[in-house]
VOBA-1610 file (N, C-alpha, C; in pm, whole numbers, padded with zeros to 5 digits, always signed):
BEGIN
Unk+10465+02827+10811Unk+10344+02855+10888Unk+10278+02983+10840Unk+10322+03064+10816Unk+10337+03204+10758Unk+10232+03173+10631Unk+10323+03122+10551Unk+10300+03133+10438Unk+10143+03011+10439Unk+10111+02918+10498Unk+09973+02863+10533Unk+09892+02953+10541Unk+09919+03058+10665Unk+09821+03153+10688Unk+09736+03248+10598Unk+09876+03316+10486Unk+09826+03408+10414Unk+09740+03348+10296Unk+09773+03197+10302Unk+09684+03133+10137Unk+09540+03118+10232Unk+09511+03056+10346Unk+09416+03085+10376Unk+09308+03187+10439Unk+09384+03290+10429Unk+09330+03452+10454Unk+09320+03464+10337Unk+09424+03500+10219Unk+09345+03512+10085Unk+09241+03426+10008Unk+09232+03300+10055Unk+09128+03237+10000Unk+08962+03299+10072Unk+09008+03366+10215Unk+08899+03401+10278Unk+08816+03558+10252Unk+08938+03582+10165Unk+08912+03758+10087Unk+08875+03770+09940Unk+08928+03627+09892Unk+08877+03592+09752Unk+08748+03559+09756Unk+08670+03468+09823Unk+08517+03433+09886Unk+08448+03542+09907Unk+08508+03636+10013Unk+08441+03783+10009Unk+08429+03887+09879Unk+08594+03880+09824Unk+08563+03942+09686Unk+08523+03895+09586Unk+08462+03766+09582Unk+08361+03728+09486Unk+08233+03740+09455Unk+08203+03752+09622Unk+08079+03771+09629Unk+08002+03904+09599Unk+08144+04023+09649Unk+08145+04176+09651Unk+08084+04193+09450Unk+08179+04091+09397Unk+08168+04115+09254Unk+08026+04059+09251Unk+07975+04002+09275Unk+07800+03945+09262Unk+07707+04074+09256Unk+07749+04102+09419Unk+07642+04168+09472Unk+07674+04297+09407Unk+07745+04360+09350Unk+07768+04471+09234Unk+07679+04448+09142Unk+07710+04355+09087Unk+07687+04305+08930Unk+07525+04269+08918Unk+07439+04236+09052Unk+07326+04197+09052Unk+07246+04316+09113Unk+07281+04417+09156Unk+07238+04527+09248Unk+07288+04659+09161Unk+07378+04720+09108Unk+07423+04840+09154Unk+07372+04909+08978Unk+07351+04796+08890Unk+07301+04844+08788Unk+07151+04857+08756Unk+07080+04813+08880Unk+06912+04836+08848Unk+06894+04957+08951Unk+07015+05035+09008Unk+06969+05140+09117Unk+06930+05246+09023Unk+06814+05382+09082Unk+06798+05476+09017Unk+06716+05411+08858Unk+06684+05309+08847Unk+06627+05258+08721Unk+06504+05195+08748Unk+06440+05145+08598Unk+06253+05135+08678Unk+06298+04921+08678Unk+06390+04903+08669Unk+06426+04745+08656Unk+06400+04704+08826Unk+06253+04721+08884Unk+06195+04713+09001Unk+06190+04507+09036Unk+06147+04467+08903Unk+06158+04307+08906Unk+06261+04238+08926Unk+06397+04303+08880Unk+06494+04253+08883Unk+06551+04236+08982Unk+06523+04378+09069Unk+06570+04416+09224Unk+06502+04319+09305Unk+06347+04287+09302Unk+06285+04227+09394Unk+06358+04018+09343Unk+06411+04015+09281Unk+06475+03900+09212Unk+06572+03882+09309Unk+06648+03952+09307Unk+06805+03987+09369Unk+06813+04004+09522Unk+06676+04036+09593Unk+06657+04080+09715Unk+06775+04011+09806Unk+06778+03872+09790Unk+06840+03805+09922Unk+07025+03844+09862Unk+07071+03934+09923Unk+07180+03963+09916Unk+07291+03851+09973Unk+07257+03775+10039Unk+07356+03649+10081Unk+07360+03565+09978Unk+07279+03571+09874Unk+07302+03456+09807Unk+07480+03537+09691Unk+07486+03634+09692Unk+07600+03634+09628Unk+07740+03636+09651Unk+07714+03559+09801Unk+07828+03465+09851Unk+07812+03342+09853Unk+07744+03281+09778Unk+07692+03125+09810Unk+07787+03044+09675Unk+07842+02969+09676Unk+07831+02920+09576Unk+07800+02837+09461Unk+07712+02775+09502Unk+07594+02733+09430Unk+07476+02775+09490Unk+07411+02835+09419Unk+07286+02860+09452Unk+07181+02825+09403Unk+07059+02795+09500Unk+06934+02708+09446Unk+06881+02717+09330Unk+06912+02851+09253Unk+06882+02867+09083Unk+07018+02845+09045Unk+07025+02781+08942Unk+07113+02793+08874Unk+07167+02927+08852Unk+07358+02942+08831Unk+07384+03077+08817Unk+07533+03047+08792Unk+07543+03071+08651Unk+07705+03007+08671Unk+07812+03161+08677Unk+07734+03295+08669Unk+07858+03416+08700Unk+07868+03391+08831Unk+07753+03350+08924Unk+07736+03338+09091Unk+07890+03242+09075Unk+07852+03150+09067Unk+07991+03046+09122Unk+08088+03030+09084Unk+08113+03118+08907Unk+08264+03116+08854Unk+08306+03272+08930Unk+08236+03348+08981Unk+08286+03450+09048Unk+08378+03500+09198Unk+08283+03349+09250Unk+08391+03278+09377Unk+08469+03217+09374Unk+08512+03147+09231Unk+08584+03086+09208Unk+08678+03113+09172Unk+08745+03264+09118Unk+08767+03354+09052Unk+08826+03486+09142Unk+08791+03456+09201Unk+08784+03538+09349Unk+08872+03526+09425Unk+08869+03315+09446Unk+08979+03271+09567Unk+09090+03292+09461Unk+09098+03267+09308Unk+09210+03184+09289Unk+09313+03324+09281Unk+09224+03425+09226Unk+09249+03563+09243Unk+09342+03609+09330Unk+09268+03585+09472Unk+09322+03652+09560Unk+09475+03548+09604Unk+09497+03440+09591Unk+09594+03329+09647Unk+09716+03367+09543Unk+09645+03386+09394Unk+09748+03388+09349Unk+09832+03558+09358Unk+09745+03629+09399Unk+09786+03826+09461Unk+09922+03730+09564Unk+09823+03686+09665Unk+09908+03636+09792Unk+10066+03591+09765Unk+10079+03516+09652Unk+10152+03421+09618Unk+10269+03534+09505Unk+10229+03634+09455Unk+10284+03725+09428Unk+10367+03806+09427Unk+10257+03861+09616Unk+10324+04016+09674Unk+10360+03950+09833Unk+10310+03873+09841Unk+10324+03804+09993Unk+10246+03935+10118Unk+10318+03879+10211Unk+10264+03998+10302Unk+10280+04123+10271Unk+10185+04267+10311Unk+10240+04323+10330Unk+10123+04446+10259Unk+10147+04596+10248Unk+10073+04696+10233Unk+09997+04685+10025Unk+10089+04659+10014Unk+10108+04565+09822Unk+10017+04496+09821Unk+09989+04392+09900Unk+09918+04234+09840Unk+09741+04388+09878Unk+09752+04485+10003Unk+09597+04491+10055Unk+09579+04643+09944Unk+09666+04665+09902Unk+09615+04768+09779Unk+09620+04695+09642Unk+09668+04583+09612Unk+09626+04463+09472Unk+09487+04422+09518Unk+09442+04359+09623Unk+09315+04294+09626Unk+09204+04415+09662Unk+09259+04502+09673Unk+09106+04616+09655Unk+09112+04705+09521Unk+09220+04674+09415Unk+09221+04768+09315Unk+09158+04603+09189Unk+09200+04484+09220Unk+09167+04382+09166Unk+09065+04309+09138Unk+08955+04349+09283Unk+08834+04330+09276Unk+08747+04417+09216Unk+08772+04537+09219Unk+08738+04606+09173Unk+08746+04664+09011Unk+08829+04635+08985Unk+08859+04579+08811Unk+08763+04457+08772Unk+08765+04366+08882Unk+08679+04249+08781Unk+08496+04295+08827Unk+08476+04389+08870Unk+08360+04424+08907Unk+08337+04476+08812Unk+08428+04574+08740Unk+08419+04633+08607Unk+08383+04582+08509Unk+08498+04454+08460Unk+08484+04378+08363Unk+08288+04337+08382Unk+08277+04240+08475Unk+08160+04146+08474Unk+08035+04278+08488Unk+08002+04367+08511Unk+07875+04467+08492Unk+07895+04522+08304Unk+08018+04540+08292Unk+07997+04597+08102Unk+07953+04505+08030Unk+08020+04346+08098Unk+07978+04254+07997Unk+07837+04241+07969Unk+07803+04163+08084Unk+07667+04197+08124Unk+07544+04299+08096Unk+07601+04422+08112Unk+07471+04574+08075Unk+07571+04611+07983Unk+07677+04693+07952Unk+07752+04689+07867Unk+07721+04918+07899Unk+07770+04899+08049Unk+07781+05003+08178Unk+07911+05022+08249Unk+07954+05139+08236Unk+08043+05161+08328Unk+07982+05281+08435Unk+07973+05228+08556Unk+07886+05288+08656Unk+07966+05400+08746Unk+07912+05515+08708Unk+07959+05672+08781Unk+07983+05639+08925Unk+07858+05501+08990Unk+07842+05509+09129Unk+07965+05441+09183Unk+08043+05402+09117Unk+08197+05272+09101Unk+08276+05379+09064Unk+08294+05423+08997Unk+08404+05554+08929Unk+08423+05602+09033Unk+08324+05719+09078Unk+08408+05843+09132Unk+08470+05798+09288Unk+08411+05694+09346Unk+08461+05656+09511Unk+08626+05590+09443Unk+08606+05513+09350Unk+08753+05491+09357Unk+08832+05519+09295Unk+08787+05676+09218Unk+08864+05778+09207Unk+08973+05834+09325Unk+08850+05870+09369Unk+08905+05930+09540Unk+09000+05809+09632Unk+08960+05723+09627Unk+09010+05614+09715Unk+09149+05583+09627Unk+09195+05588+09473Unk+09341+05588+09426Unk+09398+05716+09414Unk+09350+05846+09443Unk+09417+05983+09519Unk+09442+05994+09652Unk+09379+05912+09724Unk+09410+05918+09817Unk+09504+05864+09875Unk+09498+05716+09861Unk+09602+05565+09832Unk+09771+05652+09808Unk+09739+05724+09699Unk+09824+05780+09599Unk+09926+05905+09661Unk+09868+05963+09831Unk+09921+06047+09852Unk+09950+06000+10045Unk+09929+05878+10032Unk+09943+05858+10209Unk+10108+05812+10160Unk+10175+05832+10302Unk+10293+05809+10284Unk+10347+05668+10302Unk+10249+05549+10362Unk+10289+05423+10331Unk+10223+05354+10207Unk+10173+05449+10131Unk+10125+05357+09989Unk+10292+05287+09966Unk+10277+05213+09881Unk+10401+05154+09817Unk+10446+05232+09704Unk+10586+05251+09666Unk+10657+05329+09637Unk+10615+05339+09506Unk+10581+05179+09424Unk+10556+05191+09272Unk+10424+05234+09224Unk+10337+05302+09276Unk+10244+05359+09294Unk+10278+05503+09263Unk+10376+05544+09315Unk+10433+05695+09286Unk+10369+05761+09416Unk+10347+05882+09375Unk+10303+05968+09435Unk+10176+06096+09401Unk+10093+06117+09499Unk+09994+06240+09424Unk+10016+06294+09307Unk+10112+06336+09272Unk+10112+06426+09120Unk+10136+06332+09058Unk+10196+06223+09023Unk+10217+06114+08942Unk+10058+06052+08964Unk+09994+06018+09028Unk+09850+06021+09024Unk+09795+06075+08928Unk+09787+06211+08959Unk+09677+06313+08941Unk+09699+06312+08796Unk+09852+06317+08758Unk+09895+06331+08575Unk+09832+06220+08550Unk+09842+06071+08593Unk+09809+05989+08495Unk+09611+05979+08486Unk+09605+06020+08588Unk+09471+06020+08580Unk+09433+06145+08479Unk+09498+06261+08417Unk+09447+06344+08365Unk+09504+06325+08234Unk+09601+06234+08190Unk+09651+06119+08036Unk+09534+06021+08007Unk+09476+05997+08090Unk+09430+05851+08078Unk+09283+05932+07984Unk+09232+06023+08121Unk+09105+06091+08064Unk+09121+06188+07968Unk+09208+06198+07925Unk+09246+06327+07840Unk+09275+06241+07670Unk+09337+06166+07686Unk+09360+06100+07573Unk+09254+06017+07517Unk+09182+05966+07634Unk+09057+05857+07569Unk+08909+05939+07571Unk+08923+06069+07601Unk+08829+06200+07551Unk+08862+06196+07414Unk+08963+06239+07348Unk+09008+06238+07239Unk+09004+06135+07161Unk+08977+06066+07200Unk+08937+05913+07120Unk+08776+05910+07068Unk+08745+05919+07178Unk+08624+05920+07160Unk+08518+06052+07044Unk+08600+06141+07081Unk+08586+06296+06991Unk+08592+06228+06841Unk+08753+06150+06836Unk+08756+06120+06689Unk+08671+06043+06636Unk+08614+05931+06721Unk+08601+05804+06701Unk+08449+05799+06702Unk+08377+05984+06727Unk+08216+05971+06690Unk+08153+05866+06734Unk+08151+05820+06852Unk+08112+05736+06923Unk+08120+05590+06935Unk+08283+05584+06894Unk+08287+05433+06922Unk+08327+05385+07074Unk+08395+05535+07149Unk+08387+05495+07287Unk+08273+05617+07370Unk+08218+05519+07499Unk+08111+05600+07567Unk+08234+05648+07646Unk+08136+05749+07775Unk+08225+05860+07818Unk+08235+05745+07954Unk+08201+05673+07980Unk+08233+05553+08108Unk+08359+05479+08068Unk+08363+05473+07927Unk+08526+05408+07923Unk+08626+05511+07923Unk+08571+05626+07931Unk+08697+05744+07911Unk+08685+05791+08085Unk+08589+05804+08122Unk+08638+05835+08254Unk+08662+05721+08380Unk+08667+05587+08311Unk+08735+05423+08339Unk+08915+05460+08362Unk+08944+05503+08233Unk+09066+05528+08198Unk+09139+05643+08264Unk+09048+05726+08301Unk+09098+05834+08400Unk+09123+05742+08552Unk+09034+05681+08575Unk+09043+05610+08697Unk+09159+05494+08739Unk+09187+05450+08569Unk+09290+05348+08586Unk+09430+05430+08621Unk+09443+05582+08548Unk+09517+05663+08528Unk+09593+05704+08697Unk+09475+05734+08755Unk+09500+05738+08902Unk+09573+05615+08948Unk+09493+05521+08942Unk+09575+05415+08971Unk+09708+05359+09015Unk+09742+05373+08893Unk+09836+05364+08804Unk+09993+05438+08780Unk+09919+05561+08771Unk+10038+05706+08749Unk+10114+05711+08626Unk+10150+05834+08637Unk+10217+05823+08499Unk+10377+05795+08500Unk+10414+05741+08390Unk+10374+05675+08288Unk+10282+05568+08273Unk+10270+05517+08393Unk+10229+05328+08338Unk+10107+05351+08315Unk+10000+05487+08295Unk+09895+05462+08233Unk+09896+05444+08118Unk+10023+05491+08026Unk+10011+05452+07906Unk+10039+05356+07847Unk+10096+05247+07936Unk+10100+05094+07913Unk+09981+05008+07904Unk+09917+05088+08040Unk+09772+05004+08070Unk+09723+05032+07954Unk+09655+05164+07898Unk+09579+05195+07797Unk+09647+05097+07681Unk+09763+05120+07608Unk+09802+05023+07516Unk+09742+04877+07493Unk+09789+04808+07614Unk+09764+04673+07644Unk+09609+04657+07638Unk+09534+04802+07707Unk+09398+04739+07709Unk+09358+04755+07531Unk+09417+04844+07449Unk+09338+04871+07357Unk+09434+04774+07216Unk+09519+04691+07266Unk+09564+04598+07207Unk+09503+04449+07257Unk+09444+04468+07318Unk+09351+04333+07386Unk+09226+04365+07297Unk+09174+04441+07365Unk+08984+04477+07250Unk+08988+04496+07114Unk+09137+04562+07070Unk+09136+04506+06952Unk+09145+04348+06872Unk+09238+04310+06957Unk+09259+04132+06878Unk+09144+04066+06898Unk+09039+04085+07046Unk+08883+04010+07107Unk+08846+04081+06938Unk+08800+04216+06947Unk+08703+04234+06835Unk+08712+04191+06688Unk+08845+04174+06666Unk+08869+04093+06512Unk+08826+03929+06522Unk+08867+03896+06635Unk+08850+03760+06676Unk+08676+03764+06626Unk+08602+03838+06698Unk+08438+03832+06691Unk+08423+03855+06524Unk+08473+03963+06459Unk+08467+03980+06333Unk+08475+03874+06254Unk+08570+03789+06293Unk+08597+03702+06179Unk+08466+03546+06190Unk+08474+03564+06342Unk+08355+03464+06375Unk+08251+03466+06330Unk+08188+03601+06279Unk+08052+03638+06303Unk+08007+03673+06403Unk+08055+03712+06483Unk+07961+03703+06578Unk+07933+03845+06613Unk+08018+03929+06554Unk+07965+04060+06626Unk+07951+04128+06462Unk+07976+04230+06462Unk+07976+04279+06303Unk+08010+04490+06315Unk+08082+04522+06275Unk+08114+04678+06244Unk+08016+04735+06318Unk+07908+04731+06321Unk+07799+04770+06426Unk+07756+04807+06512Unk+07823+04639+06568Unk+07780+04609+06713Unk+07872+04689+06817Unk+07812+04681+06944Unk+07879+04735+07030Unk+07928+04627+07154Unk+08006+04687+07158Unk+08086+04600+07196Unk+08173+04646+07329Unk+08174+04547+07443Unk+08186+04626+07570Unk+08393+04619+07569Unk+08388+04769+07601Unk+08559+04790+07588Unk+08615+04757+07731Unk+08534+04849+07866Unk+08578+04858+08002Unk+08682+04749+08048Unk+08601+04626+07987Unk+08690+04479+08038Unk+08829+04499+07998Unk+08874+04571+07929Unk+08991+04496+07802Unk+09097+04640+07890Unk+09009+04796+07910Unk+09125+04805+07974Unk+09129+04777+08104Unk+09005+04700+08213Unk+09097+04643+08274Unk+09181+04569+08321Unk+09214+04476+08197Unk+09262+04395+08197Unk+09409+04415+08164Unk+09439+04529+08110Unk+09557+04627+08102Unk+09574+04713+08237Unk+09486+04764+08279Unk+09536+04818+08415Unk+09570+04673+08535Unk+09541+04588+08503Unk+09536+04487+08591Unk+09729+04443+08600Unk+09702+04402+08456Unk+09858+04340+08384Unk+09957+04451+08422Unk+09944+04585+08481Unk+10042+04704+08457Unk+10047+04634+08643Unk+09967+04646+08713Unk+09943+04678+08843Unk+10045+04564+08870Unk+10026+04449+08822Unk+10061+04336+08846Unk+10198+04312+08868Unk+10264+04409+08760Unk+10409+04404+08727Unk+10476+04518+08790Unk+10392+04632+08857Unk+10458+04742+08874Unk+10452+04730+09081Unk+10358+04681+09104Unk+10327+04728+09230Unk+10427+04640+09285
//
């Protein structure tokens, strides 16, 4: 009975966090910008819980879709408990990441610094969960994450922007140290194999730019997954 309940509460948080990922992804990158058409486009904010919607929109409905299976399979994971409700707010929020870089090819300050604060904070209450660590295991990995992918970027003369380096500070928090340096690995062993993959395709070329944010969070995701 239990276990009924929680697949259909997470299917009911996956719906919400799909939509959360919409209404990000369609809103939070034309704020402060003159993209005034786009906004008046986007106005009806319910539609990025709908899933099909009267225009065609296939991020709209693979995002709810994506969302439930998301959240059922968190459920199915961590089961009840303080774990499954700090995975589905650090999870949605990763794929909010991914789908705005792809998209604008943006990692948004207005997304960074709240859940900066919100994984220091997480990070220092005394029922966070244990594999989370604690504040200073925080605070270090958050100051590895940004410290090392500063230095990347220094070398690398701009192959990374300062949104994927202060991404990586954020995952860092997250995360804690050590396992930020897993996440970072994994993410930068993922964007590497995607970008050869594009190389060899054609499709992108030495050039191009190419959105990283996704890849580590898809490494902070895979760390969270296994650690929390």
């Amino acid at each position: 009975m239990m276990e009924s309940v929680l697949l259909v509460l997470s299917a009911v948080v996956g719906w919400v966090g799909g939509g959360l990922v919409n209404w990000a992804a369609d809103i939070l990158p034309s704020i402060g910008g003159n993209n005034a058409s786009n906004i008046a486009e986007r106005r009806h904010w319910w539609q990025s819980w709908a899933p099909f919607r009267s225009v065609p929109d296939r991020r709209h409905s693979l995002m709810i879709i994506v969302g439930v299976v998301l959240a059922m399979f968190m459920a199915w994971h961590w089961g009840w408990g303080l774990t499954l409700l700090v995975g589905w707010l650090y999870g949605f929020f990763l794929l909010a990441v991914i789908v705005i870089d792809f998209e604008h090819h943006r990692v948004l300050n207005m997304m960074l610094v709240p859940a900066a604060v919100v994984a220091a904070v997480l990070s220092a209450l005394p029922w966070t969960p244990e594999s989370l660590g604690n504040l200073v295991n925080a605070l270090l990995g958050g100051a590895v994450g940004f410290g090392v992918f500063l230095l990347l970027a220094i070398v690398g003369r701009g192959a990374l922007g300062m949104g994927d380096v202060k991404l990586a500070g954020v995952i860092g928090l997250m995360t804690g140290y050590p396992d930020v340096l897993w996440a970072l690995i994994i993410g930068a062993l993922v964007g590497a194999g995607a970008a050869i993959v594009l190389l060899i395709s054609r499709k992108a070329t030495r050039k191009t730019a190419i959105a990283y944010a996704p890849y580590l969070a898809f490494g902070a995701f895979v760390v969270l997954w296994v650690r929390l």
